[in-house]
N, C-alpha and C positions, 0 to 999 in steps of 0.2 A: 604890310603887303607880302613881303617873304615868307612869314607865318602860314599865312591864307593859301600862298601858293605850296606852300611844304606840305599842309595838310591836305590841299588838293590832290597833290601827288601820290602820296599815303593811300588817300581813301584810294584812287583810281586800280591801286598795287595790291591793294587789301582784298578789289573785287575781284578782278584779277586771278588770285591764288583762292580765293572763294570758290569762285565759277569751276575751276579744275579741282581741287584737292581736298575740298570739303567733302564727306559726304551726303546723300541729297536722305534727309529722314523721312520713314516713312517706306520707305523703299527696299525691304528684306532682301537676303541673299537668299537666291531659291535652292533647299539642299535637291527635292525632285520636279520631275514636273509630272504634275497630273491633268489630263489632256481632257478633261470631262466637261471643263466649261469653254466657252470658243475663246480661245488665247492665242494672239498671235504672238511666233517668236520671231525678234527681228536681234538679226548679228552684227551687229554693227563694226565687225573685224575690215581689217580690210583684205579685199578680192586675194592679194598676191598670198597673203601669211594665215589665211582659213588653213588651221593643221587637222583639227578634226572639224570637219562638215559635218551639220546639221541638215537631212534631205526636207526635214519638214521647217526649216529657219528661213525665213525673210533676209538673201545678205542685202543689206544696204551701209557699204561704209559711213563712217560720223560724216565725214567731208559732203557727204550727198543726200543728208538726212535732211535737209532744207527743201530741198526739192519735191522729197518722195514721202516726207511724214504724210499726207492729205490718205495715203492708203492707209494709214489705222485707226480715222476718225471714227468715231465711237464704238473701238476694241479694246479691249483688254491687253496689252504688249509685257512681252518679257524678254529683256536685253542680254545677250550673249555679246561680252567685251572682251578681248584680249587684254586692259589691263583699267586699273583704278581711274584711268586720267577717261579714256573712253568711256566708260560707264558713266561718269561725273558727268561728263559735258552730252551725250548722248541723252540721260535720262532727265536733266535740267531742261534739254530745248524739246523735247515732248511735253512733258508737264509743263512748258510755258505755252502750248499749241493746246493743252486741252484734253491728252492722251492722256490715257489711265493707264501707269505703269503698276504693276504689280509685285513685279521681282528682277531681280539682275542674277549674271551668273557670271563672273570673271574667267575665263578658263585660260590655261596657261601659265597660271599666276598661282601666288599661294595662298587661296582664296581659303580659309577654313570651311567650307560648302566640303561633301564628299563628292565624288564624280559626277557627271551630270548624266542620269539616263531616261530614259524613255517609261513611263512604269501604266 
């Protein structure tokens, strides 16, 4: 019985540090963006710490992604995260909803991607 519960524990821990830290495959780091097919970009920063805004990004902090995913049903989405842990958790509960992620962009962070611009 201790066993059982030890390794329950374990797995519970293991999904845990999964769901944030892993990265989600499949999911490139965008170095530009090219704006020619209909993509939406949603920033998933939150309100207070946006250092550089995006006029054409979607903010919707991670916290309030539950709410407001229903707006990118059958879009094409590209994640702008201030770091590893939002992009993780961000880009997992889209692709569990359905949402076609395309690329992430870490910004702030030392993301090897070069700047993000506009092209």
């Amino acid at each position: 019985m201790l066993v059982i519960s030890v390794a329950l524990i374990f797995l519970i821990i293991s999904v845990y540090f999964y769901n944030r830290y892993v990265p989600v495959l499949g999911v490139p780091c965008m170095k530009n963006l090219e704006l020619t097919s209909p993509v939406k970009i949603v920033d998933v920063r939150d309100y207070n710490y946006v250092e550089e805004p995006l006029p054409v990004a979607v903010n919707i902090p991670v916290a309030y992604l539950q709410r407001n995913y229903h707006q990118f049903k059958d879009e094409k989405v590209i994640v702008l995260a201030s770091s590893h842990l939002e992009k993780n958790i961000s880009v997992r509960y889209l692709k569990k909803k359905g949402i076609e992620v395309i690329g992430y962009r870490v910004i702030g962070n030392n993301c090897k991607c070069p700047k993000l611009k506009m092209v």
